[in-house]
C-alpha positions as CSV (number, residue, x, y, z in Angstrom):
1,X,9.3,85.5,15.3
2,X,10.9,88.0,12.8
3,X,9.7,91.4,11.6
4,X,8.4,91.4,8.4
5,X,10.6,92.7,5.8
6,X,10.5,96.3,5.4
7,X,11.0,96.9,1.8
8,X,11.1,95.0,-1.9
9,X,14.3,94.8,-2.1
10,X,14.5,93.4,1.9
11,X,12.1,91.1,0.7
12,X,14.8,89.7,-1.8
13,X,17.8,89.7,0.4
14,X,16.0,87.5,3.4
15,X,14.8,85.3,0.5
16,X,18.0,85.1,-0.6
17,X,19.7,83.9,2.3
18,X,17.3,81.0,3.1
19,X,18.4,80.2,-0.3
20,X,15.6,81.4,-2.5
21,X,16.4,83.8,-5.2
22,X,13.5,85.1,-6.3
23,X,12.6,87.2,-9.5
24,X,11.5,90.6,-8.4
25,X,8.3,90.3,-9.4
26,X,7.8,87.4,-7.5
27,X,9.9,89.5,-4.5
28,X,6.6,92.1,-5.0
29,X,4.0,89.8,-4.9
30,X,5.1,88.6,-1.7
31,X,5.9,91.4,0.0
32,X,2.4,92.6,-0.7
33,X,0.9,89.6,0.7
34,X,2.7,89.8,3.9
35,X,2.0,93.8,3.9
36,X,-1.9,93.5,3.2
37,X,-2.5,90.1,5.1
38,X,-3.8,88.4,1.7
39,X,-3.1,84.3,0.8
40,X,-0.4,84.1,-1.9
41,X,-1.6,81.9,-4.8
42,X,1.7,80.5,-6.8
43,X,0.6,78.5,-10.3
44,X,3.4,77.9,-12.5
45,X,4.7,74.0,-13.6
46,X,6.0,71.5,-11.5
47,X,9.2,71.9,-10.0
48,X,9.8,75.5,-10.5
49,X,9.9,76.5,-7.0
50,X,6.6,77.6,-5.5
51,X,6.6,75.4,-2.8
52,X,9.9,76.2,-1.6
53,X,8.7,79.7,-1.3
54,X,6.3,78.9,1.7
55,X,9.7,77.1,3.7
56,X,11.6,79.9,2.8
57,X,8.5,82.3,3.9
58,X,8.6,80.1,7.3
59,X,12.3,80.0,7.6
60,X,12.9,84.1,7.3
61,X,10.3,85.0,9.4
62,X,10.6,82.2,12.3
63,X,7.1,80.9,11.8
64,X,6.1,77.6,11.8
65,X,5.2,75.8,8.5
66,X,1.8,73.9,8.2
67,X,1.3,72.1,5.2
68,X,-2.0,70.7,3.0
69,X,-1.1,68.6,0.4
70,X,-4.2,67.9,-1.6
71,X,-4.6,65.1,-3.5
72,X,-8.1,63.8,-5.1
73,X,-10.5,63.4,-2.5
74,X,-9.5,65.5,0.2
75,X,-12.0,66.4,2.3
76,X,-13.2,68.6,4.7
77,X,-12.3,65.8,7.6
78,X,-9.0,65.7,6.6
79,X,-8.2,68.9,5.7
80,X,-10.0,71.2,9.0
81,X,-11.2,69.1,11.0
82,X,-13.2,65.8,12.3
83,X,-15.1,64.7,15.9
84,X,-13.3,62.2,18.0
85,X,-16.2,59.7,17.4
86,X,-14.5,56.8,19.5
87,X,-13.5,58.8,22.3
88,X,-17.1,60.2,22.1
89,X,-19.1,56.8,22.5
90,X,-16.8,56.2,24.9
91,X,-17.7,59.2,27.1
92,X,-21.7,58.5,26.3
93,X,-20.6,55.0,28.2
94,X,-19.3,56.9,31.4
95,X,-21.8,59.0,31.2
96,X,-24.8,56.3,30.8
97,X,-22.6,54.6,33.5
98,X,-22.7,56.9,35.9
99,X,-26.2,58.3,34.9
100,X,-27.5,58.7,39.2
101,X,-25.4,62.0,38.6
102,X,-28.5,63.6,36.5
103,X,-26.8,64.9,33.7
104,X,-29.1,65.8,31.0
105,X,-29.3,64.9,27.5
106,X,-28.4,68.6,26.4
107,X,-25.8,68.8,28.8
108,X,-24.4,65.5,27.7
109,X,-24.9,66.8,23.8
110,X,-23.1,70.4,24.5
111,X,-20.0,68.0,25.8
112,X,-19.5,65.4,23.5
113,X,-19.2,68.3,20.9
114,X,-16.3,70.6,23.3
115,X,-12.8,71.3,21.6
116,X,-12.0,68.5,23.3
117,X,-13.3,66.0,21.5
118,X,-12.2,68.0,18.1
119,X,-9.4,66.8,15.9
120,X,-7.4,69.6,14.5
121,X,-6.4,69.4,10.4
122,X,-4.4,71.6,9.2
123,X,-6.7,74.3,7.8
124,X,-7.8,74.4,12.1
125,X,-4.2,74.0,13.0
126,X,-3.2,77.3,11.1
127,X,-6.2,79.7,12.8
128,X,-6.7,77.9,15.9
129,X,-6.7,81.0,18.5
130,X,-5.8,78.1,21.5
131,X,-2.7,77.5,19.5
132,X,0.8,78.9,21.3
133,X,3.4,80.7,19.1
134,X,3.0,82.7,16.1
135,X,1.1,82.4,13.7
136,X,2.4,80.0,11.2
137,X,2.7,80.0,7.4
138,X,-0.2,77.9,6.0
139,X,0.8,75.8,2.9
140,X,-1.9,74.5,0.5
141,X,0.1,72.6,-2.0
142,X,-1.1,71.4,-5.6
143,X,-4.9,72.7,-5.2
144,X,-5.3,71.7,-8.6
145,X,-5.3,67.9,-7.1
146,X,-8.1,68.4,-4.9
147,X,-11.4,68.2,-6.5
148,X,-13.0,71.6,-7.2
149,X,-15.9,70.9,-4.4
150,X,-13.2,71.6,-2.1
151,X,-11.8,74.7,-2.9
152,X,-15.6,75.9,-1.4
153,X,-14.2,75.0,1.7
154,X,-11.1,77.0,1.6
155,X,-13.5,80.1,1.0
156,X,-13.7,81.1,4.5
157,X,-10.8,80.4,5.5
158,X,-9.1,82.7,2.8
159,X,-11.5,85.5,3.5
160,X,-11.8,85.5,6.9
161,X,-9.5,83.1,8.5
162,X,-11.8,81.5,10.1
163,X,-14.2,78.1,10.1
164,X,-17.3,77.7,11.1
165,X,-18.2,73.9,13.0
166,X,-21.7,73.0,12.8
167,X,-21.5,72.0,16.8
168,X,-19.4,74.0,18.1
169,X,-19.6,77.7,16.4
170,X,-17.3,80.0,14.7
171,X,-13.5,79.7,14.9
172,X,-11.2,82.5,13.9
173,X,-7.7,83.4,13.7
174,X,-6.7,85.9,17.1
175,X,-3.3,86.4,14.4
176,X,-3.9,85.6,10.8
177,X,-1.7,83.0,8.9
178,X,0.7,83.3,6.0
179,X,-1.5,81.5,3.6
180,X,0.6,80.2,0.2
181,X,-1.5,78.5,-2.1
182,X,-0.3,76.4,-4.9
183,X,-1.0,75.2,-8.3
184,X,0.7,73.3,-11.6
185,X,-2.4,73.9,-13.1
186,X,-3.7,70.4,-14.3
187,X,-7.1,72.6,-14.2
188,X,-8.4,75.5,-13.7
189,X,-9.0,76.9,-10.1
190,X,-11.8,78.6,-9.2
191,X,-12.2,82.1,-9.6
192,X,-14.0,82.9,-6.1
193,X,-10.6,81.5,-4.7
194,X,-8.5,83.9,-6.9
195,X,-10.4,86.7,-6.0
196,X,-9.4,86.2,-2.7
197,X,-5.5,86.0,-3.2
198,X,-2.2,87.9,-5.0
199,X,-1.9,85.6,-7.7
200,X,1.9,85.4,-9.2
201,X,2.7,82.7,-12.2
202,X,5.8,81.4,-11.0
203,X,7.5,80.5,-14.8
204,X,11.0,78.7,-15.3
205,X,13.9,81.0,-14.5
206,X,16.1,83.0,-16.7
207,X,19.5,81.6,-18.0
208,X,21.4,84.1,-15.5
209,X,19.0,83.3,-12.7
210,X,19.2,79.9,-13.3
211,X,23.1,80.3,-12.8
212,X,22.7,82.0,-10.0
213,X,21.0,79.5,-8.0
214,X,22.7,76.3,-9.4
215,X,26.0,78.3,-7.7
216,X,24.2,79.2,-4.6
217,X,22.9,75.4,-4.1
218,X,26.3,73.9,-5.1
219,X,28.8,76.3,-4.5
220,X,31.4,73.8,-5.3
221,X,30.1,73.0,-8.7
222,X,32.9,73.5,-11.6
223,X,31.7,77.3,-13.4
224,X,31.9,75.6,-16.7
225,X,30.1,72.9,-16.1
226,X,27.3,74.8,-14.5
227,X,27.2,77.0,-17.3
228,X,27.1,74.3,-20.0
229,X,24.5,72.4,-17.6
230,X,22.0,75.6,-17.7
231,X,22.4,75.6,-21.1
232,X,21.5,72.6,-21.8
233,X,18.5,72.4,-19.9
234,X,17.4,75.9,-21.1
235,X,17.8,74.1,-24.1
236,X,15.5,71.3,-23.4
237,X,13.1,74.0,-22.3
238,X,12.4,75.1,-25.8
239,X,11.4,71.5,-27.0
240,X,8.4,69.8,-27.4
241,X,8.1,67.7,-24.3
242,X,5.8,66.2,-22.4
243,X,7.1,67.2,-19.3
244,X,9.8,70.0,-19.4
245,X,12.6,69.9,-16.7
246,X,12.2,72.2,-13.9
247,X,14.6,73.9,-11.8
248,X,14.2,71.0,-9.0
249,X,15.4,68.6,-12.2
250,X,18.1,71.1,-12.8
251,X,19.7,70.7,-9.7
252,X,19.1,66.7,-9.0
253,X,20.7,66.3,-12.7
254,X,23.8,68.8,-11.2
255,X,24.2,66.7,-8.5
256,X,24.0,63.7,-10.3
257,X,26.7,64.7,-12.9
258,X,29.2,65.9,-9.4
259,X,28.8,62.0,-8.0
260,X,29.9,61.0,-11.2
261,X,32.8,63.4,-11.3
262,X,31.9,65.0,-14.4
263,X,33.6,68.2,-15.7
264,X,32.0,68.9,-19.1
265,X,28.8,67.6,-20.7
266,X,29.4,64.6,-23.3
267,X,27.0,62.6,-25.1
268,X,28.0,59.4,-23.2
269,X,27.4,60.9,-20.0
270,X,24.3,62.9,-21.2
271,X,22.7,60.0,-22.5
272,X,23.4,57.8,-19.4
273,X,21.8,60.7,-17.1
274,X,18.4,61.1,-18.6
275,X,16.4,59.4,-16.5
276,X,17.2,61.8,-13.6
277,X,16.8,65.3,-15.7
278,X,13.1,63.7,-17.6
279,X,10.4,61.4,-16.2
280,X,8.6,60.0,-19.4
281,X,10.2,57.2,-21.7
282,X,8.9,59.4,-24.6
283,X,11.0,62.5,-23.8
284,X,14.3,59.8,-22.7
285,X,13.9,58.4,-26.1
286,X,13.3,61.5,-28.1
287,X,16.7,63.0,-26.3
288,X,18.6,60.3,-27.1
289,X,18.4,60.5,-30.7
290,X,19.4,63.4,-32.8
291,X,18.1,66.4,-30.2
292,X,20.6,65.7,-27.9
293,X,23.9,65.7,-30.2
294,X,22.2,68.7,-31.3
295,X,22.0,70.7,-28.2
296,X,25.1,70.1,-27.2
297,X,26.8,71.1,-30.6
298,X,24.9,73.9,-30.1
299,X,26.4,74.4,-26.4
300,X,29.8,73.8,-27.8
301,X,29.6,76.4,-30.5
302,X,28.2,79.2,-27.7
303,X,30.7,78.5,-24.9
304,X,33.1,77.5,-27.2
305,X,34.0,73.8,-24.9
306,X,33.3,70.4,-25.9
């Protein structure tokens, strides 16, 4: 396990070299978090990097990574914890078996319900005091697809790091996690879970940042394609879309355009390449009319290449 970093600007640099450059804003927030022992709460749209920050969180600091992802539905049994019910009947069976040996009905009640016959999730996984290591960095990604009973679940664990189990008592942290939470905001989360957090919005990076990470991802990448590619997309970014490209399009689109040996941008081999930079039929078709000559005349006129 790593120290934690000692500064801001430390906080950048061993971001950096996992690969993440961060905004300094962002490079505060998280420092903070790590500083005062708070979960991190990332909302910003898809595919503008705040799940990468948790791998790169787990990667600096040598902890492992456990990851929620939510999804409509999730509950409690999946996401903390559930009893082993099968192994459970199966141990009443022994136990009525072999019942000449007196054990009583409390004493057969206190251990069906043990940590033995508990099934660790990951919210358990990440404070489970039994567990061997560090502690880990705890991942709840894209809340917002839970349903919001849930997020009444998280409550104690984000306060306290702990859960509480009916049977069995209260369970808390000896070392508490990283906690990163996550959200594209398809609805609003809770504000009894914000309280609880640093919240940063994670928002779609600067032309110059933008530059700087398409170069640190694909270092072999052509400087003036890279430039007219960021351009482009920065471009895009100022359209009325259904879904705007984020920086995880940005650099699938990049390495689609290097397997097809492309050094500039063209209309041919824009148009052909849509369906990797935008999702929805609505936004391919809108691009492939008139809003894509004109983005990249108005590329060509700014960096002065066809």
């Amino acid at each position: 396990m790593n120290e934690l970093p000692a500064s801001i600007d430390a906080t950048l640099e061993q971001l950096r070299a996992q690969g993440y450059i961060a905004s300094r804003d962002l490079a505060t927030t998280v420092f903070l978090a790590l500083r005062l022992q708070r979960p991190l709460f990332l909302e910003g749209e898809p595919g503008t990097g705040k799940t990468e920050v948790a791998k790169a969180l787990a990667a600096m600091l040598g902890r492992p990574l456990i990851r929620l992802q939510c999804y409509e539905g999730l509950d409690l049994a999946a996401a903390a914890y559930e009893w082993n019910y099968a192994r459970q009947m199966m141990e009443i069976r022994l136990m009525e078996v072999g019942s000449a040996a007196g054990a009583s009905r409390e004493a057969l009640a206190q251990e069906l319900f043990s940590r033995r016959f508990l099934i660790s999730r990951p919210l358990l996984q990440a404070i489970d005091p039994l567990r061997q290591g560090p502690a880990p960095v705890l991942l709840i990604d894209e809340l917002d697809r839970a349903d919001e009973p849930f997020e009444a679940f998280l409550l104690e664990v984000l306060s306290d790091f702990q859960l509480s189990i009916p049977e069995l008592g209260v369970i808390k942290a000896s070392e508490p996690p990283i906690v990163v939470l996550t959200s594209n905001r398809t609805r609003e989360i809770h504000d009894a879970v914000k309280r609880r957090c640093l919240y940063h919005w994670v928002d779609f990076p600067s032309a110059a940042r933008e530059l700087e990470i398409l170069r640190l991802k694909l270092p072999g990448i052509d400087a003036q394609l890279a430039r007219q590619i960021v351009a482009f997309i920065q471009g895009l970014r100022t359209l009325d879309l259904y879904k705007l490209p984020g920086l995880a399009e940005t650099l699938e689109w990049s390495r689609a355009l290097l397997e097809l040996d492309a050094l500039v941008l063209d209309p041919e081999t824009v148009r052909s390449t849509l369906g990797v930079l935008l999702k929805y039929q609505d936004d391919i078709a809108k691009l492939q009319g008139s809003e894509a000559a004109r983005l990249l005349a108005q590329l060509k006129a700014e960096t002065g290449h066809g």
